[in-house]
Structure formats: structure tokens, C-alpha cells
LUMKE-173580 format. One record per atom (N, C-alpha, C): residue in three letters; y negated, x negated, z negated. Coordinates in steps of 0.001 Angstrom, whole numbers, plus 500000, padded with zeros to 6 digits. Layout:
N
ALAYXZ;...
END
This chain:
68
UNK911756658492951134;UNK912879657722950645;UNK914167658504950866;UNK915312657590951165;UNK916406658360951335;UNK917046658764950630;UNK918029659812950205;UNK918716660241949267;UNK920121659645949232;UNK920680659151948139;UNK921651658761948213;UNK922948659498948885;UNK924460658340949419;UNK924961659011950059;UNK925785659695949524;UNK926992660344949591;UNK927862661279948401;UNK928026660245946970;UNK927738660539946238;UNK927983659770944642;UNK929690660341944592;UNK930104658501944485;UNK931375658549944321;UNK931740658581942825;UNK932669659008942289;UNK933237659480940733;UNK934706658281940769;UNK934506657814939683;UNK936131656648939153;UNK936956658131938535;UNK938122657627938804;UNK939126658822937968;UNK939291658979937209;UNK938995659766936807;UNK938883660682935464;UNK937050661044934920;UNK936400660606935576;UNK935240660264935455;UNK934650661739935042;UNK934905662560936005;UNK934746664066935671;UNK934882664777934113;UNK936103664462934430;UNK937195664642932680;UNK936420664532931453;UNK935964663304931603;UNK935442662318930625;UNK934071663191930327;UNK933182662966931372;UNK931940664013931366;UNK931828665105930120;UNK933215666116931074;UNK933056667666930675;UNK933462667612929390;UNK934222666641928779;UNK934440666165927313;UNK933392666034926421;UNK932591665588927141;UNK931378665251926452;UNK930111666364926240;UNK930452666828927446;UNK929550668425927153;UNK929093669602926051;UNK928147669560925319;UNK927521670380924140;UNK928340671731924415;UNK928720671897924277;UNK929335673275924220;UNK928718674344923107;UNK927999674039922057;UNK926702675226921847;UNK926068675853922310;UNK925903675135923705;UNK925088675997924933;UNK925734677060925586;UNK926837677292925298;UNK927368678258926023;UNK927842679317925536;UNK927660680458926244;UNK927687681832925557;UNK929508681906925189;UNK929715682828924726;UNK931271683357924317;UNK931503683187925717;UNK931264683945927014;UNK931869684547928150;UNK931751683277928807;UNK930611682658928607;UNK931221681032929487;UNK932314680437929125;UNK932336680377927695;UNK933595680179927220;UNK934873679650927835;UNK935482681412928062;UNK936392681442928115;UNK936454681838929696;UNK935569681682930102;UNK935530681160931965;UNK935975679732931153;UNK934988678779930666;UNK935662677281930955;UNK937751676914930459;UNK937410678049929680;UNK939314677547929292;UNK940523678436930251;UNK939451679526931007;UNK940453679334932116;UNK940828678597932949;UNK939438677762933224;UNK939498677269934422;UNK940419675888933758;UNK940458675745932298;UNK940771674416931850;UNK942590674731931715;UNK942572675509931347;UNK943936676112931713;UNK944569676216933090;UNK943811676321934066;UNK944207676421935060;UNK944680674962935996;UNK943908674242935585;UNK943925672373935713;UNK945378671907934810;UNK945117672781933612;UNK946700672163933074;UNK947818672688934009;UNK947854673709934169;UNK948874674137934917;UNK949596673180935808;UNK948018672560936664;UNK948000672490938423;UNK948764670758937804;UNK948360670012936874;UNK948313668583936074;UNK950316668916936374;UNK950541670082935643;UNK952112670406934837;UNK952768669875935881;UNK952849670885937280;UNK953282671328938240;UNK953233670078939599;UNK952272669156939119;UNK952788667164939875;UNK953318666896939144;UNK952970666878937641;UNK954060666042937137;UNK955330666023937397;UNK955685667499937675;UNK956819667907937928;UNK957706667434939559;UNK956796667456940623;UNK956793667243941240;UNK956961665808941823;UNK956376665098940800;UNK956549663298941156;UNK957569663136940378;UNK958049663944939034;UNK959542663502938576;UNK960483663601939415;UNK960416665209940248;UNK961452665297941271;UNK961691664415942213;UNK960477663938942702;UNK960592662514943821;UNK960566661230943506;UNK960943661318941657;UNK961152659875941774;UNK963129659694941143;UNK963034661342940606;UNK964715661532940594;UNK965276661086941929;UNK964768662238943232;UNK965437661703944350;UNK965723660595944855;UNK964358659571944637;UNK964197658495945294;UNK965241657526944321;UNK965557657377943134;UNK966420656718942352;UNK967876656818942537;UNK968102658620943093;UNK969509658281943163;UNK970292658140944589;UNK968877658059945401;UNK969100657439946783;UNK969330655865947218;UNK968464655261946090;UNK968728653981945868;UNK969536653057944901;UNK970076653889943677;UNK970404653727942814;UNK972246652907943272;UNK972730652131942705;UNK974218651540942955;UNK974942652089942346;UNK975839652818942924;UNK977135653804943139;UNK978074653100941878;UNK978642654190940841;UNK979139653393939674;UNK980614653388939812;UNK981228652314939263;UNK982402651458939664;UNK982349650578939581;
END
């Protein structure tokens, strides 16, 4: 039988998961591997946001009607 082909994920689907994850199972040192790495996602989250504000500043006052 064949194995399925890449299993596609809806967005946020991941998110949602690792939310849900027992976290009793994990030692101290996994830990704080997972809140780096969860820290590190906030960052990367911060740093579009930032990035799509800037391009939607630009794009507004490129289109935006000249006041007068």
C-alpha cells in the first residue's frame, strides 16, 4: 500500500497542536529548548508584522489623496 503524499497542515494547524501538547513529559532542559525556540517564532511573528506595517504605510501614502 502506498504511503500517503506530503500531509498538508491548515494555518495555524501546527500552533494549535503544540498548544495542546502535555508538557509533563518534558524534562526542565526540554523546556526551555521549547521557549526558546517559542521565543524565537515570536520574534520572527514581531519582525512581519513590522514589516507588512511598513508596506502597507508605503503603499497608503503612495495612494493616498494629497490634502487640500
Amino acid at each position: 500500500m502506498d504511503e500517503p503524499a506530503d500531509v498538508r497542515f491548515g494555518r495555524g494547524q501546527r500552533l494549535a497542536e503544540a498548544m495542546r501538547e502535555d508538557l509533563d513529559l518534558y524534562a526542565v532542559e526540554e523546556l526551555k529548548e521549547r521557549r526558546e525556540v517559542l521565543q524565537a517564532e515570536i520574534a520572527r511573528v514581531e519582525a512581519q508584522i513590522v514589516r507588512k506595517q511598513s508596506g502597507r504605510a508605503a503603499a497608503d501614502a503612495l495612494f493616498s489623496k494629497p490634502a487640500g
